[in-house]
ZAKEMAR-904597 format. One line per 8 residues: number of its first residue (from 1); for each residue y, z, x of N, C-alpha, C, O. Coordinates in pm, whole numbers. Layout:
// ZAKEMAR-904597
NUM) Y/Z/X/Y/Z/X/Y/Z/X/Y/Z/X | ... $
// end
This chain:
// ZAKEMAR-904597
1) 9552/-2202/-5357/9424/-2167/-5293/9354/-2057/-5373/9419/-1977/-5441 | 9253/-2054/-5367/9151/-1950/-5455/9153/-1812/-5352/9143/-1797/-5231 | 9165/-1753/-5427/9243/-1570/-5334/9058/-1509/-5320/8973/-1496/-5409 | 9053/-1486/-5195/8872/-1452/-5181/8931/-1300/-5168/9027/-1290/-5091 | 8891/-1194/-5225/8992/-1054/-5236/8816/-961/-5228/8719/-1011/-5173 | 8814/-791/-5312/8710/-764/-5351/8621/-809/-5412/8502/-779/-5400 | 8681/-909/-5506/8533/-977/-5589/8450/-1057/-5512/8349/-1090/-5575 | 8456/-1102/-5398/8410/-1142/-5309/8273/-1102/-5219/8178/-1162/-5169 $
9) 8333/-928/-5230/8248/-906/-5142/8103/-856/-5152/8045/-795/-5063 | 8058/-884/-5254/7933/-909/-5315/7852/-1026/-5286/7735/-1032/-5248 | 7953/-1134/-5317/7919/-1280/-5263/7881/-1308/-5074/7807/-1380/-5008 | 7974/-1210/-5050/7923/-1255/-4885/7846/-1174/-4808/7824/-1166/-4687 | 7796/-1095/-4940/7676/-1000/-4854/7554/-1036/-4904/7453/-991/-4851 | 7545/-1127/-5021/7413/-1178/-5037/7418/-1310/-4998/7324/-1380/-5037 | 7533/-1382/-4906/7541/-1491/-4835/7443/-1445/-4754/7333/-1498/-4741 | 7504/-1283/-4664/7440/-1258/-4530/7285/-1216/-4525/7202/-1201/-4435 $
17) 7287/-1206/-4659/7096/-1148/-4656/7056/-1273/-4651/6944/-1284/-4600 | 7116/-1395/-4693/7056/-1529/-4657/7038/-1590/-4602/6981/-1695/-4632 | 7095/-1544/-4436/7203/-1616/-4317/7027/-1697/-4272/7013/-1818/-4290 | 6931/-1628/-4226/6833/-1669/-4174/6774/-1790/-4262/6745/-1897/-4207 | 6759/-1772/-4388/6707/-1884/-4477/6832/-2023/-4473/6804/-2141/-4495 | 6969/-1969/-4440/7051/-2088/-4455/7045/-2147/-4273/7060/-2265/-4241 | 7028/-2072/-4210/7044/-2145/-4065/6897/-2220/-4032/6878/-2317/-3959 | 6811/-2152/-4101/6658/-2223/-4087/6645/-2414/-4189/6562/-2502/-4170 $
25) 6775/-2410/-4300/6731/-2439/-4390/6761/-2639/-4307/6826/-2631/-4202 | 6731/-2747/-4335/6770/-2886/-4292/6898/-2913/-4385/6892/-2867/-4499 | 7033/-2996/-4342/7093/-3049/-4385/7268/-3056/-4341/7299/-3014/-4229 | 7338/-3091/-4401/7452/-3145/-4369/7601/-3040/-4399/7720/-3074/-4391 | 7555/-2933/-4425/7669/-2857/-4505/7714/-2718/-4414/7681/-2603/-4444 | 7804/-2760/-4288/7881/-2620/-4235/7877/-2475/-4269/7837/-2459/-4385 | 7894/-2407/-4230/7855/-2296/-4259/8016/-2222/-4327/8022/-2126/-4403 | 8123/-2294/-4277/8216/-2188/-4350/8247/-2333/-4500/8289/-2310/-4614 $
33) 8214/-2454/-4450/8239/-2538/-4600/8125/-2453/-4738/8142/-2436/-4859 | 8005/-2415/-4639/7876/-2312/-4746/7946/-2257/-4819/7926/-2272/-4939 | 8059/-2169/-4773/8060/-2011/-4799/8176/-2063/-4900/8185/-2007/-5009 | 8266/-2168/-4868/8358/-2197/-4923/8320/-2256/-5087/8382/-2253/-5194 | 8196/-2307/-5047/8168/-2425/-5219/8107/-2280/-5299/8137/-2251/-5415 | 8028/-2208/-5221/7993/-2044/-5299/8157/-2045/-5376/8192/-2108/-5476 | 8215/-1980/-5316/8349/-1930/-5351/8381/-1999/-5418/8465/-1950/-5494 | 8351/-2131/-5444/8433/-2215/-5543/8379/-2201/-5679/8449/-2192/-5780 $
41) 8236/-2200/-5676/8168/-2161/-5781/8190/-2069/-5862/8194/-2083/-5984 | 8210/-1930/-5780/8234/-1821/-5800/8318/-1814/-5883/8293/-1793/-6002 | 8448/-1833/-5830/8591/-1862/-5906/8599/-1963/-6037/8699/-1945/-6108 | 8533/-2037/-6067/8483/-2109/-6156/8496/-2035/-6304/8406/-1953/-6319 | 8585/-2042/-6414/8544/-2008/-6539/8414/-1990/-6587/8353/-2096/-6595 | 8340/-1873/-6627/8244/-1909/-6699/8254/-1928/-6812/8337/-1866/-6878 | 8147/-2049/-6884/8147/-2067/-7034/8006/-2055/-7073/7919/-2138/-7047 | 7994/-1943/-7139/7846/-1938/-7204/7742/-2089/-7233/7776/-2188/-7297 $
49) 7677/-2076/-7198/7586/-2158/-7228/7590/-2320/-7165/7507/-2403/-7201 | 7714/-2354/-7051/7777/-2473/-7021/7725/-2451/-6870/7786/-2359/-6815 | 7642/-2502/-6802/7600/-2494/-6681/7747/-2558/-6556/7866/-2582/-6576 | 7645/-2566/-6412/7734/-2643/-6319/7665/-2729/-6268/7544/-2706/-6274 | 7702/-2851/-6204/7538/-2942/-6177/7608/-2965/-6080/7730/-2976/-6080 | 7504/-2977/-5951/7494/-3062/-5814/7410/-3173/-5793/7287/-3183/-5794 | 7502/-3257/-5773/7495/-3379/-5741/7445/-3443/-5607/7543/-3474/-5540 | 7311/-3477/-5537/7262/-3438/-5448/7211/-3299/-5376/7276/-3197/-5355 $
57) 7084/-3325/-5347/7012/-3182/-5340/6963/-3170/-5223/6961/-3061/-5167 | 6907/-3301/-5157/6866/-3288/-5049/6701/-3179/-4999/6595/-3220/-5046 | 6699/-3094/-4940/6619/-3007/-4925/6688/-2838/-4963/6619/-2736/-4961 | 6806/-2839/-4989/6892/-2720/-5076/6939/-2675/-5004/6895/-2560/-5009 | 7024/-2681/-4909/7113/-2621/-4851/7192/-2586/-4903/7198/-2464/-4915 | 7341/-2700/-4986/7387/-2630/-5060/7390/-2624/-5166/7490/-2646/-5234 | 7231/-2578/-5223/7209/-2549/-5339/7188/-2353/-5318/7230/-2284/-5411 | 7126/-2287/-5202/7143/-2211/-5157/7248/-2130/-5212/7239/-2047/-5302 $
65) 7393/-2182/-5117/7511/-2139/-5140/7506/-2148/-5320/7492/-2043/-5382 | 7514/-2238/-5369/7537/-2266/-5497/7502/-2144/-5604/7567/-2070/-5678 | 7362/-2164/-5570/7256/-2100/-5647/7278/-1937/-5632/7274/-1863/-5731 | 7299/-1892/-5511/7368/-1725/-5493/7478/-1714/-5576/7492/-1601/-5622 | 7568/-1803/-5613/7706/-1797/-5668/7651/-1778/-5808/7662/-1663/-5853 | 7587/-1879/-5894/7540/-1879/-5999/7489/-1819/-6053/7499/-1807/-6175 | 7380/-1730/-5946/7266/-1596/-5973/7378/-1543/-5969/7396/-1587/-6083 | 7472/-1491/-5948/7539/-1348/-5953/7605/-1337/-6055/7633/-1224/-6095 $
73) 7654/-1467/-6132/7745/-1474/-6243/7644/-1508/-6347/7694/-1581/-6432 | 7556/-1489/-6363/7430/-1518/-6469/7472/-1668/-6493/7521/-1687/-6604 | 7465/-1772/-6417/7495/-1915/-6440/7424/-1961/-6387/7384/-1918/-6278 | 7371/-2088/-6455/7271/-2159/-6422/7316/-2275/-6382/7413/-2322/-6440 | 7242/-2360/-6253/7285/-2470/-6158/7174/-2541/-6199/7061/-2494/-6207 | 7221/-2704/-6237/7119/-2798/-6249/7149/-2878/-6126/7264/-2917/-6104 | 7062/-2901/-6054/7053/-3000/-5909/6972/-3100/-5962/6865/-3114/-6022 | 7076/-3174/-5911/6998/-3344/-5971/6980/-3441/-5837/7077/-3487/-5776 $
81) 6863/-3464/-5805/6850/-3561/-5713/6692/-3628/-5698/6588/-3574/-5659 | 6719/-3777/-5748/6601/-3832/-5685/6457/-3795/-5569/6335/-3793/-5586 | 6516/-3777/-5491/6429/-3684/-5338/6368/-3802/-5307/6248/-3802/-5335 | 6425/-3940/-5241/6371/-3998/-5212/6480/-4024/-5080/6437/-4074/-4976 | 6595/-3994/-5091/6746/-3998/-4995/6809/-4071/-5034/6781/-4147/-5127 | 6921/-4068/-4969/7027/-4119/-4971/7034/-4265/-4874/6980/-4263/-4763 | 7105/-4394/-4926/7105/-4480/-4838/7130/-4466/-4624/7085/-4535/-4533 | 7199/-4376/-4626/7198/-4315/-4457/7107/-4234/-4441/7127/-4165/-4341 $
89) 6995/-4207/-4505/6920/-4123/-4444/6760/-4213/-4396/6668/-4170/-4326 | 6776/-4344/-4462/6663/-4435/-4486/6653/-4475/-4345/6755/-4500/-4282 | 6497/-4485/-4273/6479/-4577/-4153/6578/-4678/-4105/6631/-4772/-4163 | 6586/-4641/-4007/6728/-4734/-3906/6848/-4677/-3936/6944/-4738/-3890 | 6875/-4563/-4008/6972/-4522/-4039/7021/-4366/-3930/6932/-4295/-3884 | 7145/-4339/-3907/7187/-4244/-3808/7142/-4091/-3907/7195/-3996/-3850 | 7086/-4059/-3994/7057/-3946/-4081/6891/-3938/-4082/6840/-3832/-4116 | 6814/-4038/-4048/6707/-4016/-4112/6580/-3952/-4025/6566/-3981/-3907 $
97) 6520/-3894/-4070/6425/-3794/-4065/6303/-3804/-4089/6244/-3790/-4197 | 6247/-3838/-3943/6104/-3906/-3991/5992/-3778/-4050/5893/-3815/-4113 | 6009/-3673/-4034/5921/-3600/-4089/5927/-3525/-4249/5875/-3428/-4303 | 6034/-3643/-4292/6038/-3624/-4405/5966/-3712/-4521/5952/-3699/-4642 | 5945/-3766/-4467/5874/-3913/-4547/5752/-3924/-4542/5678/-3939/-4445 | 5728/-3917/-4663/5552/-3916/-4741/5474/-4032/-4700/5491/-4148/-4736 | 5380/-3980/-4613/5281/-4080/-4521/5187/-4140/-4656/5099/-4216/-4614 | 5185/-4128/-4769/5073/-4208/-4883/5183/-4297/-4906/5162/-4388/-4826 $
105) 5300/-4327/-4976/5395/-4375/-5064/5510/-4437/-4919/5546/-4554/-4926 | 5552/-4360/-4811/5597/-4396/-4713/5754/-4435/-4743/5832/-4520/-4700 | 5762/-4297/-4866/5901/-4331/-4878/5948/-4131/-4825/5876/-4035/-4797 | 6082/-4149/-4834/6138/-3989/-4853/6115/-3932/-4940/6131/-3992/-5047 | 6064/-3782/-4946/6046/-3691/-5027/6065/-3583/-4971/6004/-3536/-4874 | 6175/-3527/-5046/6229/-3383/-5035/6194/-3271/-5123/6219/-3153/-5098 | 6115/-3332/-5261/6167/-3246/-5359/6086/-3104/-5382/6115/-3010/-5457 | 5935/-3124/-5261/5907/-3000/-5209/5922/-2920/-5133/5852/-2820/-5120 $
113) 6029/-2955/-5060/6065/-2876/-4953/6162/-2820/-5031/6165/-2697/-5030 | 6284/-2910/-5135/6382/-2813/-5225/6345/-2721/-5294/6409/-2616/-5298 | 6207/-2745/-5379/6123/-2636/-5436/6092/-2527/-5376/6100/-2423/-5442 | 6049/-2519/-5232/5985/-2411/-5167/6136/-2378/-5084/6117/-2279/-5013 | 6267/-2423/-5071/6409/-2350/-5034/6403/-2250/-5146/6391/-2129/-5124 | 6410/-2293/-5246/6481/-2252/-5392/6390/-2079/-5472/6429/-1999/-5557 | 6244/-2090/-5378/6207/-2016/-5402/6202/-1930/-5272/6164/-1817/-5300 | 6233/-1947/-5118/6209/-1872/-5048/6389/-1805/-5064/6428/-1728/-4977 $
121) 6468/-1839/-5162/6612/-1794/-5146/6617/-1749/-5345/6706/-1742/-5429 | 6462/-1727/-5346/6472/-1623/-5469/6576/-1699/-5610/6651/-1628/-5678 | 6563/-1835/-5629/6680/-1883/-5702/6583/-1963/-5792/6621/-2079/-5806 | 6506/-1943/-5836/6396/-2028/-5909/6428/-2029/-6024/6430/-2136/-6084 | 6471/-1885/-6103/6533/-1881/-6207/6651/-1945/-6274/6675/-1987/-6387 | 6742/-1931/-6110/6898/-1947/-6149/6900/-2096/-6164/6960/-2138/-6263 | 6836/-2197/-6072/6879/-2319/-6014/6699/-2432/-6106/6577/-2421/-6112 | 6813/-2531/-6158/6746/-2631/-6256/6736/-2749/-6188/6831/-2819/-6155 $
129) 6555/-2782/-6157/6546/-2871/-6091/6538/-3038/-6159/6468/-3053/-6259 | 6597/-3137/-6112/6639/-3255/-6205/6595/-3343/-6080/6669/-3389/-5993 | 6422/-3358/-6095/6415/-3502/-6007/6428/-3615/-6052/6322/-3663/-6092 | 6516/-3680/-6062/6569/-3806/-6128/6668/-3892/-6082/6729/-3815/-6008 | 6732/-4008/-6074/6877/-4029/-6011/6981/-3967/-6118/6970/-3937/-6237 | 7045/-3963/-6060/7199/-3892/-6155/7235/-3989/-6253/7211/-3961/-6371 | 7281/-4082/-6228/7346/-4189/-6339/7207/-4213/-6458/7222/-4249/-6574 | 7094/-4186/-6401/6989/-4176/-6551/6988/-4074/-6612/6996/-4085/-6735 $
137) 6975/-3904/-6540/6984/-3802/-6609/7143/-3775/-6694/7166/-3705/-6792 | 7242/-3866/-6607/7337/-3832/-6656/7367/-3902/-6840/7453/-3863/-6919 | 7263/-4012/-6860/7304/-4071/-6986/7198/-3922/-7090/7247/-3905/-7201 | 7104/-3851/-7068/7038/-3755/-7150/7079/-3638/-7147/7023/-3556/-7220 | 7182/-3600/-7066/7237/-3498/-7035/7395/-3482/-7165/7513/-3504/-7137 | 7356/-3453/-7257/7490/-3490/-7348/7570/-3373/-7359/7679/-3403/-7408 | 7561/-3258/-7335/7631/-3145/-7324/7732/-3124/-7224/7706/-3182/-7118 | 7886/-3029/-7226/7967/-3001/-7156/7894/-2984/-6991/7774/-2959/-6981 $
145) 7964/-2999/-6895/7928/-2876/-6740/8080/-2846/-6709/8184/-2905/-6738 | 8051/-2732/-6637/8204/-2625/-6632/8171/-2662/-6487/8254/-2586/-6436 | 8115/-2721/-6386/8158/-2726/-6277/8044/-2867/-6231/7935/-2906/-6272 | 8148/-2914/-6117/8032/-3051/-6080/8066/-3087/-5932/8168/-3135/-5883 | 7931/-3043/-5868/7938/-3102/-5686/7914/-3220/-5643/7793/-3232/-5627 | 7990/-3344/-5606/7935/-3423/-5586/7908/-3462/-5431/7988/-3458/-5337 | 7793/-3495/-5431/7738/-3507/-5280/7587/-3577/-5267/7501/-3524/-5198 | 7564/-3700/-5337/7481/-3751/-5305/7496/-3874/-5182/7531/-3876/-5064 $
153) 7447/-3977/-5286/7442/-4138/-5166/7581/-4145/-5137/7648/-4104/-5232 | 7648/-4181/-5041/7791/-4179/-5015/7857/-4318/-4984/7965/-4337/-4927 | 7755/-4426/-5043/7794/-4547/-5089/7910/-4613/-5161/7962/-4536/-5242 | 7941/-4679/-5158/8085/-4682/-5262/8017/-4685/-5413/8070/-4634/-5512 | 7885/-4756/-5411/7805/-4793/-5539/7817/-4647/-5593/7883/-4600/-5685 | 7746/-4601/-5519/7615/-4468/-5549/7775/-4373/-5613/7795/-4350/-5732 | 7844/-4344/-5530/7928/-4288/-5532/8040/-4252/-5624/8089/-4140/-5638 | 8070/-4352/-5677/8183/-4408/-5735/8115/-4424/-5929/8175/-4404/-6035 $
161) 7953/-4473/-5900/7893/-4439/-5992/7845/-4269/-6076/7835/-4232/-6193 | 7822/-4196/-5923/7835/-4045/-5962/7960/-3997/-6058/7945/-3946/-6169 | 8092/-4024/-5993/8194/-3995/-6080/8214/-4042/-6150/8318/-3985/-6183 | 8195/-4154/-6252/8226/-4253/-6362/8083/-4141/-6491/8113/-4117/-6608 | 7946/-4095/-6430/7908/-4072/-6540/7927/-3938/-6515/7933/-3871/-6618 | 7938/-3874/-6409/7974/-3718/-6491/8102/-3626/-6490/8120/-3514/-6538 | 8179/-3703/-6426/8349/-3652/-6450/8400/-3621/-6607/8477/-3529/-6635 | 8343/-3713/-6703/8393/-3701/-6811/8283/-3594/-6887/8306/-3565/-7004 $
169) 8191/-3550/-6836/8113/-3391/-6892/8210/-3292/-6868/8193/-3188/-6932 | 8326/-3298/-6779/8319/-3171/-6684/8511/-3095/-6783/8631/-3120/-6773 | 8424/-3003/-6864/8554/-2921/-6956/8684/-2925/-6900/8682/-2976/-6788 | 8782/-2894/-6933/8910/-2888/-6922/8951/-2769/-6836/8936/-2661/-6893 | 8987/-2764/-6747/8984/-2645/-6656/8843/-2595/-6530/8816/-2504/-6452 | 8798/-2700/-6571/8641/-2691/-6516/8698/-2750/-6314/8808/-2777/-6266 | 8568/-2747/-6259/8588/-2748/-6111/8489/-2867/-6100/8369/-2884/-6124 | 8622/-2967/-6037/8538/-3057/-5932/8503/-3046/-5765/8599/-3046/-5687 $
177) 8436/-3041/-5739/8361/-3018/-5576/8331/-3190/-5515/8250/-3262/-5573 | 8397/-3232/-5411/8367/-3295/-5373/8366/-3337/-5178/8458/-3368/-5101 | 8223/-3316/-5158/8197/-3351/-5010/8190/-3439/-4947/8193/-3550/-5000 | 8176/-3425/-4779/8259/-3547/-4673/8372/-3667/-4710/8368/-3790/-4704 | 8476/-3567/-4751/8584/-3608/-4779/8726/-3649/-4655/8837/-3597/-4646 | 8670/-3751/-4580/8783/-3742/-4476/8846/-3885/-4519/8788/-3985/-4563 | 8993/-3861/-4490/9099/-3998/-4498/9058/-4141/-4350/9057/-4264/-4346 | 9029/-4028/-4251/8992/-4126/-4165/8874/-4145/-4160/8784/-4062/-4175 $
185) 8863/-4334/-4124/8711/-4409/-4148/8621/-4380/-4007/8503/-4407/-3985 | 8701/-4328/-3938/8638/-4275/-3814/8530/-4200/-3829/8415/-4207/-3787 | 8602/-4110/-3912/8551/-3987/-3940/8431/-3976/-4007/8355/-3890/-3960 | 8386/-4047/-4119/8326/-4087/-4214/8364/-4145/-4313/8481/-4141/-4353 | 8239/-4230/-4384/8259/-4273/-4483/8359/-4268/-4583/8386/-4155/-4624 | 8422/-4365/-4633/8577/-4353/-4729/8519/-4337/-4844/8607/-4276/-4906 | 8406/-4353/-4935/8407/-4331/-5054/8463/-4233/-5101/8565/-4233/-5170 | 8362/-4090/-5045/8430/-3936/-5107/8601/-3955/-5111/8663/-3943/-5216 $
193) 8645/-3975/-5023/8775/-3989/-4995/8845/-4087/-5121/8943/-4053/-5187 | 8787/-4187/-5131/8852/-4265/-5292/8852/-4199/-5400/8947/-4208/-5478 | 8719/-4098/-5433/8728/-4083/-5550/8793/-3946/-5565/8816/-3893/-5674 | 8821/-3888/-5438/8969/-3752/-5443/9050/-3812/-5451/9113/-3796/-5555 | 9088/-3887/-5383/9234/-3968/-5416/9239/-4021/-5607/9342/-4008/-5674 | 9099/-4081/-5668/9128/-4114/-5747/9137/-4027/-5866/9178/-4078/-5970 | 9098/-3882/-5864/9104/-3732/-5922/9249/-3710/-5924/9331/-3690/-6013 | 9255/-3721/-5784/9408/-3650/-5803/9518/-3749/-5902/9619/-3706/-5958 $
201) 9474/-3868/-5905/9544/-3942/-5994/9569/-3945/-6165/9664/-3961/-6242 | 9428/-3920/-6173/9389/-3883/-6261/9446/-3708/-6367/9425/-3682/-6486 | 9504/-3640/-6280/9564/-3503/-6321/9489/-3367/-6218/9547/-3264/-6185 | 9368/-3401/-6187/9338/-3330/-6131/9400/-3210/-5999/9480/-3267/-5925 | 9374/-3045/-5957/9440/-3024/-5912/9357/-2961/-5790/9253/-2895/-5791 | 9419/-2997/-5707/9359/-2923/-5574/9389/-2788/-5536/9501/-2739/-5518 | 9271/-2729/-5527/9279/-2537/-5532/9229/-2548/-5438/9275/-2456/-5371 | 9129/-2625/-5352/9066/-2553/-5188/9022/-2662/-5064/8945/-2758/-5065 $
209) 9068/-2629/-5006/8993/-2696/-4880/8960/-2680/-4749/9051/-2639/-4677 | 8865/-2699/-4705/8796/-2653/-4610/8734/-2766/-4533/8724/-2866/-4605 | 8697/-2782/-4430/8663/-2883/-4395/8659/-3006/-4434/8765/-3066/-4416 | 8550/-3084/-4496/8522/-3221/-4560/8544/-3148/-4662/8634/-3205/-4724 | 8500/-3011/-4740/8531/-3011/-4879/8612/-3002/-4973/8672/-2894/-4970 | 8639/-3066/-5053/8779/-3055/-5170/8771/-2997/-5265/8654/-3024/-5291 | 8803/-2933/-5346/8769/-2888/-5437/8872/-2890/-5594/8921/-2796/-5532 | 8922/-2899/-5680/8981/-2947/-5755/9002/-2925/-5894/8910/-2971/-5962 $
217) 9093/-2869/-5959/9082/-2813/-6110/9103/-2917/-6220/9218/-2963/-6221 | 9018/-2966/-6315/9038/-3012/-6390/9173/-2994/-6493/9194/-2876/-6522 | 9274/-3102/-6556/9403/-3007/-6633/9463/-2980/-6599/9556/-2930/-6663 | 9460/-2993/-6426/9585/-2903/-6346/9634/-2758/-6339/9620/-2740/-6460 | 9664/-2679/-6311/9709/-2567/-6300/9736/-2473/-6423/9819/-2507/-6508 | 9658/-2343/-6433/9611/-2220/-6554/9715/-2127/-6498/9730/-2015/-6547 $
// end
């Protein structure tokens, strides 16, 4: 488990100057899984010049968390997401949100409301906005990432495609993050859940968990 000690407590006091912007903010991410993917970040090797990218952005919730972690360690977060949603968030779906969807085009659009999170949580600098789908930015994106959240469409497609193009960016010792991760189908969706199972197969090592979130060291154990 990742030891949350003094170095910490920097991190959870500019959590708390945030508490109002994160409880105001729309989306899917608990409040101690928040504090937990911060912390994961945190703990994260830095490598000069090698960013961390999130994978689904949503309206920034936990880009928020993210983006505090990153601002404090002078690291920069690329958030990559379409802003059009995720297949459960689309009409007829148990996620979707009619006041999110652009009355000209009459599709979902988030990517101003992530813009105006990102700046009412002072992270404009830290956090790199990538409106695009992932599996396209991911073929122009040719450089290392030292850390990678995945949490977009939670499709087996969408999903399963996230980890095939950017697992193999992610350095040797680097941190995989991966959300709504439950074994039971009750619970939710099995994808997340395949592709931890298929990490851990892979060598990967599990350092945290917290609710749905997993979190995971590339290389296994330093």
């Amino acid at each position: 488990m990742i030891s949350v000690g003094k170095a910490m407590e920097n991190l959870d006091k500019l959590l708390l100057e945030n508490r109002g912007l994160i409880r105001a903010t729309k989306g899917f991410m608990p409040p101690d899984e928040g504090r937990a993917l911060a912390v994961s970040l945190f703990s994260c090797p830095i490598i000069k010049g090698i960013p961390a990218v999130e994978i689904g952005s949503y309206v920034g919730l936990s880009a928020i968390y993210l983006g505090i972690a990153a601002r404090s360690q002078g690291r920069l977060l690329i958030s990559v997401d379409h802003h059009h949603g995720s297949e459960e968030n689309q009409a007829g779906w148990e996620f979707h949100d009619k006041s999110i969807v652009d009355p000209v085009s009459r599709k979902m659009d988030t990517l101003y409301l992530f813009r105006r999170t990102m700046e009412l949580a002072g992270l404009s600098n830290s956090v790199i906005i990538v409106a695009a789908d992932s599996q396209s930015y991911a073929t122009v994106h040719a450089g290392p990432i030292a850390y990678l959240f995945i949490d977009g469409g939670h499709s087996h497609a969408q999903t399963f495609s996230d980890y095939d193009s950017w697992v193999p960016k992610l350095v040797d010792g680097g941190f995989l993050a991966i959300h709504d991760v439950f074994e039971d189908p009750e619970l939710g969706g099995q994808a997340p859940y395949i592709i931890h199972q298929r990490a851990s197969a892979e060598g990967f090592t599990e350092i945290l968990a917290q609710g749905s979130l997993r979190v995971m060291r590339k290389g296994g154990a330093t």
